[in-house]
KOLVOTI-741520 format. One line per 10 residues: number of its first residue (from 0); their letters; for each residue x, y, z of C-alpha. Coordinates in pm, whole numbers, plus 50000, padded with zeros to 5 digits. Each point is the difference from the previous one (the first is absolute). Example, Ala and Ser with C-alpha at 12.3 -4.5 7.8 and 13.67 -1.06 7.14 Angstrom:
# KOLVOTI-741520
0	AS	51230/49550/50780 ~ 50137/50344/49934;
//
This chain:
# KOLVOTI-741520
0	XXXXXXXXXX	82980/58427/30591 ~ 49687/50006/49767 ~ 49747/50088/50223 ~ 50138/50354/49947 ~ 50031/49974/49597 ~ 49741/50278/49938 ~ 50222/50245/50190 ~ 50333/49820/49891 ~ 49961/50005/49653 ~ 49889/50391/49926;
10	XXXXXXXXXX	50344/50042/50219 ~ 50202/49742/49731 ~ 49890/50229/49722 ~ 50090/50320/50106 ~ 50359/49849/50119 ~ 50027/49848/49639 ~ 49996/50299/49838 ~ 50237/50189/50250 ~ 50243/49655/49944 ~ 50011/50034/49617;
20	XXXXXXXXXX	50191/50309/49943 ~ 50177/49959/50311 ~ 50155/49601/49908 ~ 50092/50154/49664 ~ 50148/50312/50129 ~ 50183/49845/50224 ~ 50113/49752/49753 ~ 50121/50298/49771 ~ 50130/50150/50258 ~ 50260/49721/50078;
30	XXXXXXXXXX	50056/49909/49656 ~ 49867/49659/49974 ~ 49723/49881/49749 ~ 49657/50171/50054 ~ 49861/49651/50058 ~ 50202/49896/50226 ~ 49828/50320/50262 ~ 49628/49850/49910 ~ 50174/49629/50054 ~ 50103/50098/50368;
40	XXXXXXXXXX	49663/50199/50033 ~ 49842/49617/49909 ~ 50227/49848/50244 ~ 49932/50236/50281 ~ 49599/49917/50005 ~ 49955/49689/49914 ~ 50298/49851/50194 ~ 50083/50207/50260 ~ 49642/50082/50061 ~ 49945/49618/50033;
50	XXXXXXXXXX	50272/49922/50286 ~ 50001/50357/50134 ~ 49820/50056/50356 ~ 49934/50327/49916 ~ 49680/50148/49981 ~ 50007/50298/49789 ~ 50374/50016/49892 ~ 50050/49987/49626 ~ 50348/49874/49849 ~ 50159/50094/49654;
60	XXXXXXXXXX	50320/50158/49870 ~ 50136/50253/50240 ~ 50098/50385/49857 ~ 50305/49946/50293 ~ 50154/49708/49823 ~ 49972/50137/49655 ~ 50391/50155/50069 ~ 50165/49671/50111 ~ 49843/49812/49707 ~ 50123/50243/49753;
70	XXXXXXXXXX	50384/49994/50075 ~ 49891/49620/50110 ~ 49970/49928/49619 ~ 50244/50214/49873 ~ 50278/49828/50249 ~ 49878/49663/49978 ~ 50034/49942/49594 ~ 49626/50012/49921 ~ 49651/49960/50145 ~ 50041/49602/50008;
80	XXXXXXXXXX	50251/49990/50257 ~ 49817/50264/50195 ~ 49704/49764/50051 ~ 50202/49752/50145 ~ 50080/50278/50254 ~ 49634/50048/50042 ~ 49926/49678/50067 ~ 50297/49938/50200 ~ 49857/50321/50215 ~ 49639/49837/50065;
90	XXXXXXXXXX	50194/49633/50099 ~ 50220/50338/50266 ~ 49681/50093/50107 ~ 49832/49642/50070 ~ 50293/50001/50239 ~ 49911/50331/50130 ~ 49675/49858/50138 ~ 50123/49678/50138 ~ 50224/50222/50211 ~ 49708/50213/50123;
100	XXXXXXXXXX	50148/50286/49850 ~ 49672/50198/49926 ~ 49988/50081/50374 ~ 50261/50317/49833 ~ 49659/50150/49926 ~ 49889/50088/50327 ~ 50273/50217/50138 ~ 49914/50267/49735 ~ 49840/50315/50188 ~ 49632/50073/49901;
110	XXXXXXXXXX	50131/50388/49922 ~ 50219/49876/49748 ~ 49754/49715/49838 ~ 49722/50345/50003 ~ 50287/50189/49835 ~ 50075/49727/49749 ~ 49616/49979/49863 ~ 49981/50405/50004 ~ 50381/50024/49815 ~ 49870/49744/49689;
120	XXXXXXXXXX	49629/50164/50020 ~ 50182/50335/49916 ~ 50245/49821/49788 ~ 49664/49852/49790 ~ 49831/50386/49940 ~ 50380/50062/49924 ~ 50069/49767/49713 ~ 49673/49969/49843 ~ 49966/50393/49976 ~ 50183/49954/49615;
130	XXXXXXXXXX	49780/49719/49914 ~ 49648/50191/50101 ~ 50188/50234/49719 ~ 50068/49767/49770 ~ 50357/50062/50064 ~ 50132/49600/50013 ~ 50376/50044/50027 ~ 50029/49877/50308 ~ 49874/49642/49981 ~ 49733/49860/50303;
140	XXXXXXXXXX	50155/49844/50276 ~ 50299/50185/50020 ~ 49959/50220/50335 ~ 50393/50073/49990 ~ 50073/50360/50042 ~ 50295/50056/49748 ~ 49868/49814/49660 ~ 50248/49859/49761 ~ 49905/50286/49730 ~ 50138/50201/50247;
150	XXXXXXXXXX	49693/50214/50120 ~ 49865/49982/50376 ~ 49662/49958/50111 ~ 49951/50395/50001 ~ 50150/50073/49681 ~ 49810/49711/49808 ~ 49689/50177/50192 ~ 50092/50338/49797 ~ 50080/49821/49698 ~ 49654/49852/49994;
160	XXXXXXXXXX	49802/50345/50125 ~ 50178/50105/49643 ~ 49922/49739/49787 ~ 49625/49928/50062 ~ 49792/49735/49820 ~ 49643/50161/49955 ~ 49844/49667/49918 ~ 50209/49763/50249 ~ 49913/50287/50294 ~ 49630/50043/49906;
170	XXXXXXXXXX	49975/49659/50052 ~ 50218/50004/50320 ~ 49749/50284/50122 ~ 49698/49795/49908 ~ 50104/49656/50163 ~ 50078/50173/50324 ~ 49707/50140/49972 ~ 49817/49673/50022 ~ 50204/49852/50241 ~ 49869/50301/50214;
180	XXXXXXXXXX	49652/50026/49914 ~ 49995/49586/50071 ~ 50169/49987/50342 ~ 49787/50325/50162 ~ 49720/49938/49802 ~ 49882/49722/49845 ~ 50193/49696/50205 ~ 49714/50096/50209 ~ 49712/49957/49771 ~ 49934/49633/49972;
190	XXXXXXXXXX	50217/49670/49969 ~ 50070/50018/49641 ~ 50231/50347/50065 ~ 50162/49811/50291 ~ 50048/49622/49773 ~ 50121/50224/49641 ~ 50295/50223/50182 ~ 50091/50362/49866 ~ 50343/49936/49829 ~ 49822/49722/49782;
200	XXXXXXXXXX	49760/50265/49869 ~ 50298/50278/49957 ~ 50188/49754/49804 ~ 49697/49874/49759 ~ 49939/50343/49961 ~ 50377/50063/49905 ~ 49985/49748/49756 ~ 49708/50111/49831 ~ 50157/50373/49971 ~ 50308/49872/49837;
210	XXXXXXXXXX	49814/49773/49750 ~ 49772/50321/49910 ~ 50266/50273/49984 ~ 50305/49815/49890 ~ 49952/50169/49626 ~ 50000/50294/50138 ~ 50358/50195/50031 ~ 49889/50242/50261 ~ 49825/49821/50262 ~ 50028/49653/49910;
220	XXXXXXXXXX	50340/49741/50229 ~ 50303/49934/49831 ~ 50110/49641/50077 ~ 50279/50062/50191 ~ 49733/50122/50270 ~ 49828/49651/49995 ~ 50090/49696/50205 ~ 50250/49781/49775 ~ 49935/49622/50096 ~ 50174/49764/49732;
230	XXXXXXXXXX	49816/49895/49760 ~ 50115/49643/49866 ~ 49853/49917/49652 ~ 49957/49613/50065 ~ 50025/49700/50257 ~ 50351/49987/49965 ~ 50150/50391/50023 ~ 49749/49993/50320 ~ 50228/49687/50137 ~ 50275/50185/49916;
240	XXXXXXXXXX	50003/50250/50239 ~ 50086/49795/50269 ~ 50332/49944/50053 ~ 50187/49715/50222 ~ 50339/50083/50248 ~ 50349/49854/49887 ~ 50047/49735/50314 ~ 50352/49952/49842 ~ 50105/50323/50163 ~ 49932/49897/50352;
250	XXXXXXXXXX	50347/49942/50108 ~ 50081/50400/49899 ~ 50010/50231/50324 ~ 49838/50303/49879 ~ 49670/49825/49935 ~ 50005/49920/50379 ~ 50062/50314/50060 ~ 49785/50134/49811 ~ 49710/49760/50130 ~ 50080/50068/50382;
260	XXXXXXXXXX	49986/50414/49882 ~ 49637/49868/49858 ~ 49906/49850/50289 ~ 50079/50248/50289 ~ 49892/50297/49821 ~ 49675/49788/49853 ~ 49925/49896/50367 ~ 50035/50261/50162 ~ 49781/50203/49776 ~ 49754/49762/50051;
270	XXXXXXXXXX	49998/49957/50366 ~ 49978/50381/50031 ~ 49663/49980/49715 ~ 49872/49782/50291 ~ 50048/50189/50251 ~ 49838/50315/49834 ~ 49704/49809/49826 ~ 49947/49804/50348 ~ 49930/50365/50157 ~ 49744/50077/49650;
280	XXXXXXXXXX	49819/49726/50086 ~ 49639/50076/50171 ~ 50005/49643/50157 ~ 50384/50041/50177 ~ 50044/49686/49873 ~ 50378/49892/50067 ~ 50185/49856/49660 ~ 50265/49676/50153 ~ 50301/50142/49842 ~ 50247/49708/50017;
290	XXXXXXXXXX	49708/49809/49747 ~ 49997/50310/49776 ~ 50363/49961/49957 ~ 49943/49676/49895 ~ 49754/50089/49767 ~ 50228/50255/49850 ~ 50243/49761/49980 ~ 49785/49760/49780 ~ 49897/50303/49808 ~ 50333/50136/49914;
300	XXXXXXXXXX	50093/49616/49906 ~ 49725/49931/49738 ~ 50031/50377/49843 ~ 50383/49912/50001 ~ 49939/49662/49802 ~ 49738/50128/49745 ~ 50164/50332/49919 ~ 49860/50250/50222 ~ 50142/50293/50217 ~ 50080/49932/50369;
310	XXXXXXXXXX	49675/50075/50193 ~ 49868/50160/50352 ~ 49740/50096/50187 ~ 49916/50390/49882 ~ 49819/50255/50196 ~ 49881/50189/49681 ~ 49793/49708/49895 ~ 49931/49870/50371 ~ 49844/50361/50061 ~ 49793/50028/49733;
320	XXXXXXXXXX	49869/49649/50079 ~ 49885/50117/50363 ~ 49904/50319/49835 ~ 49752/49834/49782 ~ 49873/49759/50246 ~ 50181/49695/50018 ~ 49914/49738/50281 ~ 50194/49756/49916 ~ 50315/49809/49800 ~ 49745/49907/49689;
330	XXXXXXXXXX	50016/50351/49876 ~ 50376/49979/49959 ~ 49980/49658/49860 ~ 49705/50123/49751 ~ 50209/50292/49892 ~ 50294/49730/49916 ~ 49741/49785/49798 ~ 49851/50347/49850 ~ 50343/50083/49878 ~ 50098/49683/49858;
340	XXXXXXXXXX	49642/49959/49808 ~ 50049/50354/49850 ~ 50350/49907/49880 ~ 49915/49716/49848 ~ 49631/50095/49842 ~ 49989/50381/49962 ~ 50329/50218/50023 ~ 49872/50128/49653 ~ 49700/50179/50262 ~ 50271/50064/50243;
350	XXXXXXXXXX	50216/50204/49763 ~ 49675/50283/49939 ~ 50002/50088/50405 ~ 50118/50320/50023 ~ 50305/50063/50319 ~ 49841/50304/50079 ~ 49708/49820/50079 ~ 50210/49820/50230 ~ 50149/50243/50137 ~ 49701/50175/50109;
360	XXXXXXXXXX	49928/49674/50212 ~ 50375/49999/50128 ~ 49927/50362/50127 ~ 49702/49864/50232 ~ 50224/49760/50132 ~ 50272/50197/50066 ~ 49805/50276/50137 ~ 49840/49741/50282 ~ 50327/49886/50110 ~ 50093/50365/50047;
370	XXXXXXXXXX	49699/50219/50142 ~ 50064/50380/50166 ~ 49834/49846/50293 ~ 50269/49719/50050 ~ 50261/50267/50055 ~ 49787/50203/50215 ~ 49997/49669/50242 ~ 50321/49917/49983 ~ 50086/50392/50064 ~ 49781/49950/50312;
380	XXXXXXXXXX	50114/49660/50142 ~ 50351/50200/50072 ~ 50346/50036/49892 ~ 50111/49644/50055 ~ 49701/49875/49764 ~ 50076/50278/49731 ~ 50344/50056/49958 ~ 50061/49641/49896 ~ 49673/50001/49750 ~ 50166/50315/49822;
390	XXXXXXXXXX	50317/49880/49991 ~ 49907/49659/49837 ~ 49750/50193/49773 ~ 50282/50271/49847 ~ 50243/49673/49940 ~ 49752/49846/49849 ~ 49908/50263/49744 ~ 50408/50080/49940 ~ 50154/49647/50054 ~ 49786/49656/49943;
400	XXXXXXXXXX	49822/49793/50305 ~ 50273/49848/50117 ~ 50184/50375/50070 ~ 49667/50145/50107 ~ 49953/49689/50254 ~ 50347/49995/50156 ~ 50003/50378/50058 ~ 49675/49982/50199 ~ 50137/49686/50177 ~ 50309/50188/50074;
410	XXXXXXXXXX	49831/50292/50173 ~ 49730/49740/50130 ~ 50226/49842/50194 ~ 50185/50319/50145 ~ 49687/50110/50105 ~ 49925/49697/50230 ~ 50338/50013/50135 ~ 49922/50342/50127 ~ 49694/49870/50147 ~ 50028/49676/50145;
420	XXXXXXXXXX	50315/50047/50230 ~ 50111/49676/49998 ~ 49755/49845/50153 ~ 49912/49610/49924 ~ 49656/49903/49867 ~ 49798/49684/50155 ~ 49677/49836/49946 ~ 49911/49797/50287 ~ 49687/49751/49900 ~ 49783/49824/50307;
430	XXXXXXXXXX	49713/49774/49909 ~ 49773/49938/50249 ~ 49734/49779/50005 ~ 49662/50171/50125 ~ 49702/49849/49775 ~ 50176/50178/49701 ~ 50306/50039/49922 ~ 50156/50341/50143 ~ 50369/50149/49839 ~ 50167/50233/50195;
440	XXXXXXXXXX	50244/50192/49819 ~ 50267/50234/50155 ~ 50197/50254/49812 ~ 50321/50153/50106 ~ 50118/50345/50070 ~ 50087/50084/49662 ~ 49784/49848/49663 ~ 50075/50102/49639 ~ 49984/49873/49657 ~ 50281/49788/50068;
450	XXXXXXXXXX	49808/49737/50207 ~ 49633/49990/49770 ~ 50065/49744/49831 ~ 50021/49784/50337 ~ 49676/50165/50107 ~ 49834/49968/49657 ~ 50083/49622/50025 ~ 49887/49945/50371 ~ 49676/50194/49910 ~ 49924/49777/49691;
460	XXXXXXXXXX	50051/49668/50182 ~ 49761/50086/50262 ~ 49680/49753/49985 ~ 49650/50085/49976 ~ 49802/50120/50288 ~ 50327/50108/50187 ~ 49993/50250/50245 ~ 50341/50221/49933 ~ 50069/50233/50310 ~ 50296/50231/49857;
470	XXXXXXXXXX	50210/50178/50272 ~ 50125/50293/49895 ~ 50026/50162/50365 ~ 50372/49999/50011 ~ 50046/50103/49604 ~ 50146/50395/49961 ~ 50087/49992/49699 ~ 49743/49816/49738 ~ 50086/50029/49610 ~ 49673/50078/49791;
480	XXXXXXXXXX	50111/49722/49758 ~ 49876/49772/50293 ~ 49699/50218/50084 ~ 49946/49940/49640 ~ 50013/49654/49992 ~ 49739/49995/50273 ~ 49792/50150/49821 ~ 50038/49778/49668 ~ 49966/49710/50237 ~ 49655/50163/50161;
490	XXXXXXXXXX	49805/49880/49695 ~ 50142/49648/49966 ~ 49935/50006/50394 ~ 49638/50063/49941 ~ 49994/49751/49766 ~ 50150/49709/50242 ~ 49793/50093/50292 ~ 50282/50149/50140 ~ 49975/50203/50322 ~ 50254/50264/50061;
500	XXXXXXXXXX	50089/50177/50352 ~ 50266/50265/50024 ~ 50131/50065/50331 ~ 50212/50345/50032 ~ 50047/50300/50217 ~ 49773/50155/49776 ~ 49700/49773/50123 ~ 49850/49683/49906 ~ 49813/49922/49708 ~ 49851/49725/49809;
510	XXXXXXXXXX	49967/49938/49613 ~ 50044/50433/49936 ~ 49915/50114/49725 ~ 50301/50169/49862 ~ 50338/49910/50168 ~ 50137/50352/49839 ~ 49749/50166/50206 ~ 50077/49748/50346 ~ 50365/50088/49979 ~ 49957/50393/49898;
520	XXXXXX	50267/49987/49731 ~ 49951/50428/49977 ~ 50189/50007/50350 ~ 50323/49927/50045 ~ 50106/49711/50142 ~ 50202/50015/50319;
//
């Protein structure tokens, strides 16, 4: 994991400062102590980071939680007894990955997981549109479409076009100016613009315009357009933010109820952050999602015991780690260590960061998970490839993730039983033993999203210096999520000395260079 640090850490930085506003927001947001968001923030780097097997996922309070805790703690008689349902919900989830549950995670079509990035990139340019403006009603981390002031995304948008903040959106204009000029520019100038990242610079220089203008009525931030990280005025207020469960209300039904609600919704909004962050990654590394759920479990029980909010993996912070460069798990652990030093030495510095400034680097982010081009692709790759991607973007933006998810799913699935005709799916698997060791694979008539996880798993567990012969001869129908994972696997093929031949009535070929281009995905398939 440290051989990677110079690359890892420049990644932890810019994924701290997206993780501040977003663990208090979210905290706000679902009406628990402020500390207890940064507390689960902790919890998600250090000790999920430390047990996870993921590579690049990052875990913290969730925005799609931040509903269920709030009646949670209403209904439950106070925030002590809802920690006992958090921990309760990571003990759920331990149990989750005995029972090889994460293997849910797979069967989720690559149209919808695409759709689910694009919906919360738009959803990000959405909701920080009012902060670039120093409009803050809406608090970070909540991506909900109807707010509890009772404005929408679109009319808080309006609101905020009318209520502009000439110093917080100078600012906003400068920092994304930087965060520009460093990424097309000067990241490729020398090591030092590639070790000292963008968004560090953007907020230093935030910090130093708020210090210098803050006399001034005009152009100088208010403080209700500054981070607000609690400030404890000795040893003992700082101890007192953390909070322990009431284990003498164990026995009552609606905190297991409310723990198993935790626990579903918390794992599978995790297990979907894999799936999408697994597709991010430039290495197609695969995350084992049966040990993630165990980490999540251990996660959600120490934030539960200490006083913090039930925690996930989240794509916002996930994608900005990739984004930034992220190799490995140390920048999410970093990030958890950054966030706990900062708490604990200087929220005083904390408190002068202006949220435009952040929101100018939430833009980037959100504007990378949901380039023109990607729509132009999925346009292109056909109906059965868009329809679902729209459809789980639009619930996305008007519902939650959950909504946006299970509409895409829904049409997902109608459109493979249009196309698939009932037809059975088999993998047949022949070693033979020839000087090395040669796989012959077989697929069936009729191969869609449905059976990649069984591929992805057969692919991964093939040894190095193999010799794969894929027979695809007798395929007609061949999804493009598994032409897809071909292609993810091509580089970790490469890097196992891993010999490919595909056999079809197309021709023969060996180790091709694009499998899109092999199987002529423009045509369509008989």
């Amino acid at each position: 994991m440290f051989k990677n640090l110079n690359k890892d850490f420049p990644a932890s930085v810019v994924v701290f400062f997206v993780a501040i506003p977003l663990c208090l927001g979210i905290a706000l947001a679902s009406g628990a102590p402020l500390f207890s968001g940064l507390i689960a923030g902790i919890v998600g780097g250090i000790v999920v980071g430390s047990i996870s097997g993921a590579s690049l996922g990052v875990s913290g309070p969730a925005a799609g939680l931040a509903a269920i805790v709030l009646v949670a703690i209403s209904s439950l008689g106070g925030y002590e007894n809802f920690l006992l349902a958090v921990v309760l919900a990571g003990v759920i989830q331990i149990l989750f990955g005995f029972l090889k549950a994460g293997i849910i995670g797979y069967y989720f079509p690559n149209s919808v997981i695409k759709g689910m990035l694009t919906g919360i990139g738009i959803i990000i340019v959405l909701k920080q549109i009012p902060h670039f403006f120093g409009y803050d009603d809406d608090p970070q981390g909540d991506w909900a479409f109807f707010q509890v002031d009772g404005q929408n995304t679109f009319s808080e948008i309006i609101n905020s076009v009318n209520n502009i903040s000439p110093g917080a959106t100078l600012i906003a204009i400068i920092g994304m100016a930087i965060l520009i000029l460093w990424e097309a520019v000067l990241s490729k100038k020398g090591k030092f613009f590639k070790l000292v990242q963008g968004p560090l610079v953007a907020v230093v220089v935030g910090i130093v315009y708020y210090l210098v203008t803050r006399d001034s009525e005009t152009m100088g931030i208010s403080a209700d357009h500054l981070v607000n990280v609690p400030v404890p005025d000795s040893f003992d207020s700082f101890m007192g933010q953390f909070t322990t469960p009431s284990f003498k209300m164990i026995g009552n039904p609606q905190i297991w109820i409310t723990a198993f609600t935790i626990a579903l919704v918390a794992s599978l909004e995790t297990l979907l952050s894999v799936e999408a962050i697994d597709k991010l990654d430039p290495h197609k590394r695969t995350t084992p999602t049966n040990r993630e759920l165990f980490a999540q479990g251990t996660g959600n029980m120490v934030s539960g015991l200490i006083g913090g909010l039930p925690v996930t993996q989240v794509i916002v912070r996930s994608s900005a780690n990739v984004q930034s460069g992220g190799q490995t798990k140390m920048s999410a652990i970093i990030h958890g260590f950054l966030l706990l030093i900062s708490v604990v030495i200087i929220p005083n510095i904390l408190n002068y960061i202006p949220l435009s400034v952040l929101a100018a680097i939430l833009f980037l982010v959100g504007y990378k998970l949901a380039k023109p081009s990607l729509f132009i692709n999925m346009y292109k790759a056909g109906w059965k490839q868009f329809v679902p991607f729209i459809v789980t973007i639009v619930g996305i933006i008007f519902g939650d993730l959950l909504i946006g998810i299970s509409l895409g799913l829904v049409v997902g699935v109608f459109v493979i039983l249009i196309k698939s005709y009932q037809n059975s799916y088999f993998l047949h698997i022949e070693n033979v033993e020839n000087g090395s060791k040669t796989v012959k694979m077989r697929l069936a008539e009729e191969v869609t999203f449905i059976n990649k996880g069984a591929i992805l798993k057969e692919l991964n567990n093939l040894d190095e210096n193999s010799y794969l012969v894929m027979d695809v001869s007798k395929t007609r129908y061949l999804d493009s999520d598994i032409i897809e994972i071909l292609d993810d696997f091509k580089i970790k093929a490469e890097e196992k000395n891993i010999n490919i031949k595909i056999v079809s009535e197309r021709g023969t070929v060996e180790n091709p260079d694009s499998y899109q281009q092999f199987f002529n995905l423009d045509k369509k398939p008989a």
